[in-house]
C-alpha positions in Angstrom: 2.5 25.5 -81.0 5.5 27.6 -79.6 4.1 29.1 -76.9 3.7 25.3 -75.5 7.0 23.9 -76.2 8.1 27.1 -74.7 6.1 26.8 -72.0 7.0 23.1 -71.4 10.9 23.8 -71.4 10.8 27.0 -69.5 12.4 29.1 -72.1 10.5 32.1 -70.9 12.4 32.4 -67.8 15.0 33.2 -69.4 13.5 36.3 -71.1 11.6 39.5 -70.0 9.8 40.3 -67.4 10.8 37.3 -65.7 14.9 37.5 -66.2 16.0 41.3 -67.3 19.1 40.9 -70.1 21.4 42.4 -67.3 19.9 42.8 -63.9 22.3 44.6 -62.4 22.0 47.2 -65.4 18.1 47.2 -64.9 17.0 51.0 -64.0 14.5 50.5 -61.1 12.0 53.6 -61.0 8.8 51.8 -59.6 7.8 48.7 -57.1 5.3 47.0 -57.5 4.3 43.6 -55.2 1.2 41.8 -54.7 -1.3 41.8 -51.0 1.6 39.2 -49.4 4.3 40.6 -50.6 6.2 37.3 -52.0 5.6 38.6 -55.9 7.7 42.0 -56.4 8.1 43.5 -59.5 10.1 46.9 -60.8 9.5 48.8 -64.0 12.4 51.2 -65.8 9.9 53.6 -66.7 7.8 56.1 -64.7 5.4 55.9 -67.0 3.3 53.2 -68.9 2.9 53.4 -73.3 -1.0 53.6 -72.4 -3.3 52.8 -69.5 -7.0 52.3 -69.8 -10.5 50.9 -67.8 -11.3 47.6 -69.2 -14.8 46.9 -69.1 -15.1 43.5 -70.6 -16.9 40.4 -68.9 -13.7 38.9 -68.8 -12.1 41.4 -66.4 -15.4 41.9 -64.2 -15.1 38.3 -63.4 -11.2 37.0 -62.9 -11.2 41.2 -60.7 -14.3 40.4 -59.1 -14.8 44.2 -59.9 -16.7 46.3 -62.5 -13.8 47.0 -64.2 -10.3 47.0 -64.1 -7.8 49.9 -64.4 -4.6 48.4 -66.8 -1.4 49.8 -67.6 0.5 48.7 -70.4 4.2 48.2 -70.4 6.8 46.7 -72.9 8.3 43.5 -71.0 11.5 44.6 -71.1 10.6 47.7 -68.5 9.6 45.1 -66.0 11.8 42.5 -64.0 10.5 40.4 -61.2 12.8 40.5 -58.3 12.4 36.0 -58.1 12.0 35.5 -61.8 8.8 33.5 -62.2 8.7 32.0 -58.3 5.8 32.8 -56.1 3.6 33.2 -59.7 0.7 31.1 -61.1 0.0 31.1 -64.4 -3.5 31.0 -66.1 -4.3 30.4 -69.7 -7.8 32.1 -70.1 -8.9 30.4 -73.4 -8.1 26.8 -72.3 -8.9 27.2 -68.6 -5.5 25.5 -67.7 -2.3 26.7 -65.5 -0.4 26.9 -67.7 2.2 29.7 -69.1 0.8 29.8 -72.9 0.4 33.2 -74.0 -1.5 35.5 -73.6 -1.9 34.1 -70.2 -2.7 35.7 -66.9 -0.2 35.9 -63.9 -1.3 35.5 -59.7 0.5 35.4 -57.1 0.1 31.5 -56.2 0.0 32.4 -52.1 -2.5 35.7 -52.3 -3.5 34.9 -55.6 -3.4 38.9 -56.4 -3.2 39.0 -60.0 -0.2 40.9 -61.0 -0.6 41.2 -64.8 -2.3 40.2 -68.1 1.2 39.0 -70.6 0.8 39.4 -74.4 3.5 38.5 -76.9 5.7 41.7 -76.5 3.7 44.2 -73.6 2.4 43.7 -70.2 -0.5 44.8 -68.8 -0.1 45.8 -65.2 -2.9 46.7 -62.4 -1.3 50.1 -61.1 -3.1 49.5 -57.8 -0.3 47.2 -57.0 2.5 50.1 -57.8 4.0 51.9 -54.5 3.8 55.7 -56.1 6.0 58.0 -54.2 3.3 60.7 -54.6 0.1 61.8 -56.7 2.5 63.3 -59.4 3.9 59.7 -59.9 0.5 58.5 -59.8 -1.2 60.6 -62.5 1.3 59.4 -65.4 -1.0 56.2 -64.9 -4.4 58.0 -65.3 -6.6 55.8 -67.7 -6.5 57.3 -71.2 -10.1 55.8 -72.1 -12.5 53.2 -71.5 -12.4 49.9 -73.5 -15.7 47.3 -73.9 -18.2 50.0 -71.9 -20.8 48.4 -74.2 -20.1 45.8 -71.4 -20.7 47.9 -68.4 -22.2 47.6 -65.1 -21.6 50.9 -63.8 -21.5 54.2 -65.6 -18.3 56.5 -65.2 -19.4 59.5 -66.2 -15.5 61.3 -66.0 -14.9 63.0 -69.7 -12.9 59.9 -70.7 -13.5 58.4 -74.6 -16.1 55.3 -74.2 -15.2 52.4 -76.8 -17.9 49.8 -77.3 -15.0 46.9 -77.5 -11.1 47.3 -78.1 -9.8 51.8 -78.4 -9.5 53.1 -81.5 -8.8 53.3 -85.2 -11.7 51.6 -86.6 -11.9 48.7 -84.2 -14.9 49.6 -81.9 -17.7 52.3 -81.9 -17.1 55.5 -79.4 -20.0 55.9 -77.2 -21.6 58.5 -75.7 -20.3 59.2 -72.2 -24.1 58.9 -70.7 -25.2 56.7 -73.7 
């Protein structure tokens, strides 16, 4: 599998988020850092592609929350300040530390997680982002709701309600008091 041989001989730290193409070249708009502080991250844009609530089981558990709020970024608009130091690594499917995507990243002192990493995008918990203001803040409003089929509270805010994944044929919208 390539994710594992890549994983085994470090090849993603070579690549984004975890080394930008030129660093000093990298546009820093936003800060982001977990609870301790060791894990900081920037991102190039002020705003994310799409940011949503994710309702799934999944999320309730590894946020201990009843949802989780999700921003989704290309990796090459983020760049960790250490490169992959100060970061654990968790492989949802297999249950193992490992870097094989799509894998989960923590900080390994706090153990904050700092982002869910896919193939090409990122999906970062805005919580973590230092906004200058409520105008930054607002470009990162959720969009919609995704697995509210899985609920265990109701937000009752206007937003579209997908039973599972948003959009285009891939889940059911629900009501917003359904």
């Amino acid at each position: 599998m390539a994710d594992s041989s890549e994983t085994r001989q470090g090849d993603f730290l070579q690549k984004p988020p975890y080394h930008a193409a030129d660093p000093a070249a990298f546009d820093k708009k936003l800060q982001g850092s977990c609870h301790c502080g060791r894990v900081k991250y920037w991102l190039s844009k002020n705003e994310p592609l799409n940011a949503k609530f994710c309702h799934c089981r999944g999320c309730q558990v590894m946020h201990g929350a009843p949802f989780q709020w999700a921003a989704i970024f290309h990796k090459e608009d983020m760049m960790f300040e250490k490169g992959a130091e100060d970061l654990v690594f968790y492989h949802s499917e297999t249950r193992h530390l490992d870097h094989e995507l799509p894998c989960k990243a923590s900080c390994s002192y706090c153990r904050t997680p700092v982002m869910d990493e896919g193939r090409n995008m990122v999906l970062l918990f805005p919580t973590l982002i230092k906004f200058a203001d409520q105008k930054e803040r607002d470009l990162f409003s959720p969009k919609c709701h995704i697995f509210y089929s899985q609920r265990v509270v109701d937000i009752p805010d206007g937003k579209p309600k997908w039973a599972g994944l948003d959009g285009e044929g891939k889940s059911t919208l629900l009501d917003d008091l359904e």
